[in-house]
C-alpha positions as CSV (number, residue, x, y, z in Angstrom):
1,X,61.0,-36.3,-34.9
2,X,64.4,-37.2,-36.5
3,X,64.3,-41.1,-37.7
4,X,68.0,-40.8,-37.2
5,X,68.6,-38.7,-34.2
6,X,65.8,-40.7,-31.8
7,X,67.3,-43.5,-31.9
8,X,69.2,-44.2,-28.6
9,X,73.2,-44.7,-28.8
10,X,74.1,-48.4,-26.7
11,X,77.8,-48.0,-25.5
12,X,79.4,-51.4,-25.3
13,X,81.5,-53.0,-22.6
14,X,85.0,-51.3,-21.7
15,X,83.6,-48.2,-23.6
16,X,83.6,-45.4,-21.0
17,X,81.6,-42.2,-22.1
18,X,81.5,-38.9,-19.8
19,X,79.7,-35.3,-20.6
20,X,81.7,-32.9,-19.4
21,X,80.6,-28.8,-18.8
22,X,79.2,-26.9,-21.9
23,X,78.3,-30.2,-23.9
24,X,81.5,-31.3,-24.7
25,X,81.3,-35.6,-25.2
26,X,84.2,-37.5,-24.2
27,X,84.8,-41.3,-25.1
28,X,87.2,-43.5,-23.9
29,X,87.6,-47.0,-24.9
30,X,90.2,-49.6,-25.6
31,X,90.8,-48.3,-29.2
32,X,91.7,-44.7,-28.1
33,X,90.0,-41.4,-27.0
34,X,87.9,-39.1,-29.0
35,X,85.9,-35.7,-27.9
36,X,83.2,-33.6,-29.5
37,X,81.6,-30.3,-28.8
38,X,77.8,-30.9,-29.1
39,X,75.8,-27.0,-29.2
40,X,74.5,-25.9,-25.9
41,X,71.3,-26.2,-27.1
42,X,71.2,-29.9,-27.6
43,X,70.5,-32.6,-24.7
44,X,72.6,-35.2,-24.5
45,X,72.0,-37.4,-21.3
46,X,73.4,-40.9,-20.6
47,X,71.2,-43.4,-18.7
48,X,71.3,-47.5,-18.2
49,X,74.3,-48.0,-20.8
50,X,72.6,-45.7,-23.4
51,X,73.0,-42.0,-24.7
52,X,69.8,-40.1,-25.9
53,X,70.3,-36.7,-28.0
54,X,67.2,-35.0,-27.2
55,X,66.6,-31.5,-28.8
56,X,64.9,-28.7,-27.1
57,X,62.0,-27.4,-30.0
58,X,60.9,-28.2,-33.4
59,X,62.9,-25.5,-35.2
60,X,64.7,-26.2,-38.1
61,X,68.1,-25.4,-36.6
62,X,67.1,-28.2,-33.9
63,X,65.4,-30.5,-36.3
64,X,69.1,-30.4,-38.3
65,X,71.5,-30.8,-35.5
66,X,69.5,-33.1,-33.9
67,X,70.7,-36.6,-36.2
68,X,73.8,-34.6,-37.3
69,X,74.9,-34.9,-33.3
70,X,73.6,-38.4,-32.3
71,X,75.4,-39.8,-35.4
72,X,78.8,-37.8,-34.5
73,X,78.5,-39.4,-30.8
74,X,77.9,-43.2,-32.3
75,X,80.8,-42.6,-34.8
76,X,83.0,-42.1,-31.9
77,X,81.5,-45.0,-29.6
78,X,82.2,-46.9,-32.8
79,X,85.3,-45.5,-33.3
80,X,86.9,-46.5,-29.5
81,X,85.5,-50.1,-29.5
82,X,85.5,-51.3,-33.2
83,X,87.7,-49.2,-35.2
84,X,87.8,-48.1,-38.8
85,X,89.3,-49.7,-41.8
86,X,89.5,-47.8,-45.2
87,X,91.4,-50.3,-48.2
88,X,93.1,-48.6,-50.8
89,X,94.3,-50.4,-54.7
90,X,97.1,-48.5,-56.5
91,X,96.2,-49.4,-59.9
92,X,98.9,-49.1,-62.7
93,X,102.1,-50.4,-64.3
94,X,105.4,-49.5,-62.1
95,X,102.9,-47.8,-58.9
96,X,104.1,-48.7,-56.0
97,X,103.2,-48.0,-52.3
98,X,105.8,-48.8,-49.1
99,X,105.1,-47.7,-45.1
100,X,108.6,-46.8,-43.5
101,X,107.8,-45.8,-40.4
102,X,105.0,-42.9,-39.9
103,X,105.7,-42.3,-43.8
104,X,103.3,-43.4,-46.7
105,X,105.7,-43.2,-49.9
106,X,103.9,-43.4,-53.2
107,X,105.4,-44.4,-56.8
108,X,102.4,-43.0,-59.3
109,X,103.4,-42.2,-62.2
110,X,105.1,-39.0,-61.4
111,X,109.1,-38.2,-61.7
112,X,109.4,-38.2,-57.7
113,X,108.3,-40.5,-55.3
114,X,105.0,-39.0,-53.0
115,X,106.2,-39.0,-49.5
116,X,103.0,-38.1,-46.5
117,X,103.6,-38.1,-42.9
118,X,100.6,-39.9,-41.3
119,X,99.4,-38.9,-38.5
120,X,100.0,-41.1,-35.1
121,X,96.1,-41.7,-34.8
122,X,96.8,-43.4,-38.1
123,X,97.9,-46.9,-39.0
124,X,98.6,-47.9,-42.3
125,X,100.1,-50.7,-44.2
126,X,101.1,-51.3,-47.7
127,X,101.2,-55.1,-49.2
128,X,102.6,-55.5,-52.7
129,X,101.3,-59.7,-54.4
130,X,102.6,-60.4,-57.6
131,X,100.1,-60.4,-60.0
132,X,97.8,-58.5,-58.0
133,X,98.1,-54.0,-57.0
134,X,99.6,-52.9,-54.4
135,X,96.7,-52.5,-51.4
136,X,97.2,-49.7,-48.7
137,X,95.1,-50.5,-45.7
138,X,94.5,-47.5,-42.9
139,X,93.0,-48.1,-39.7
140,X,91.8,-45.9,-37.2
141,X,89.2,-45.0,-34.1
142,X,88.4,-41.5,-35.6
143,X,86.2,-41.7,-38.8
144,X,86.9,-37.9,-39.9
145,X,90.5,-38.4,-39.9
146,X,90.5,-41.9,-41.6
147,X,88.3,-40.7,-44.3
148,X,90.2,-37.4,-44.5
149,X,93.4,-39.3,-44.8
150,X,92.2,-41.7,-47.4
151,X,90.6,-38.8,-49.8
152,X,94.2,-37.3,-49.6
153,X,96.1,-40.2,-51.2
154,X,93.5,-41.0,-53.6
155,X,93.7,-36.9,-54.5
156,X,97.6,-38.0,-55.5
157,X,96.2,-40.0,-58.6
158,X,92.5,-40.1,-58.8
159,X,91.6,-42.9,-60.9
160,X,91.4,-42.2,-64.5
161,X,88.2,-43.1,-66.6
162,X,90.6,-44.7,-69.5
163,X,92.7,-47.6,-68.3
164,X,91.1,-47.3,-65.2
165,X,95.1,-46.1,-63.2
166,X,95.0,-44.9,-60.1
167,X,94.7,-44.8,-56.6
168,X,90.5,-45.9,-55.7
169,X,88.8,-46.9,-52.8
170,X,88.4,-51.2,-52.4
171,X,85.6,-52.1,-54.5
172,X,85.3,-48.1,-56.2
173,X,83.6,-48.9,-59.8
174,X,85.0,-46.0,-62.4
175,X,83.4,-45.4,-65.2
176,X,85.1,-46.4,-68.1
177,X,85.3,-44.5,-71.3
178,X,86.3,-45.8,-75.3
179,X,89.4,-44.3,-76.5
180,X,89.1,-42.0,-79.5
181,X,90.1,-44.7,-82.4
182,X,86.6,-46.4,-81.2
183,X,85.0,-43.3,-83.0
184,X,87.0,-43.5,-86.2
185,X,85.3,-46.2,-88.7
């Protein structure tokens, strides 16, 4: 049995959860609305506040999408009632990030400003301390997106293992490397 996918899914107050024909989970809750397709094959049944994912034989197929499917569903429940929060530190001198509107504009090091569209799921907000890097802070109830979002930006300027510039998660360590004149003696 699947440590992961026996455990039973509590859903919270104001967190409404419905299975609709052909396995498709929908959650509603004061955060927002998120759906999933779960396979056919899989049992997902709702009873006294809780959601089991029950699978119907030992195969390896089963055995796979049986934790894959019950963590998807908690992400979600998670999602509606909680949230997610992903922090982001632009590292280096002259990088600069600003939130105008739906718009994430980013000053890396290149010779144009990078402009994204966020998506409306999507929250973000940029704060700029002297002294101190710019930090751009994304929330959101869907996990996939927010982490998909946040992998973008950092994709702009992944951290370098030098000076360390960059764009990295909160709390990312990089491994730093000694310049070449640390090999000259």
């Amino acid at each position: 049995m699947s440590r992961i996918g026996k455990l039973p899914i509590s859903i919270p107050n104001g967190v409404n959860v419905t299975i609709e024909k052909e396995n498709l989970v929908k959650v509603k809750g004061p955060k927002g609305e998120l759906s999933q397709k779960v396979d056919p094959e899989m049992i997902v049944e709702i009873d006294n506040g809780t959601i089991e994912v029950k699978r119907p034989s030992d195969q390896k197929r089963h055995r796979a999408m049986h934790g894959l499917y019950r963590t998807l569903i908690n992400n979600m429940v998670t999602g509606v009632s909680e949230g997610y929060t992903k922090v982001l530190e632009v590292v280096g001198v002259g990088y600069k990030a600003e939130v105008k509107g739906g718009l994430l504009e980013l000053t890396v090091g290149y010779s144009h400003p990078i402009v994204m569209a966020l998506p409306p799921e999507v929250k973000a907000e940029a704060v700029s301390e002297r002294g101190k890097p710019p930090v751009i802070t994304l929330k959101s109830h869907d996990k996939q997106l927010i982490g998909q979002i946040a992998a973008k930006i950092r994709s702009f300027r992944p951290p370098e293992p030098y000076k360390g510039k960059g764009i990295r998660f909160q709390g990312e360590q990089i491994r730093r490397k000694e310049g070449k004149a640390a090999g000259k003696k």
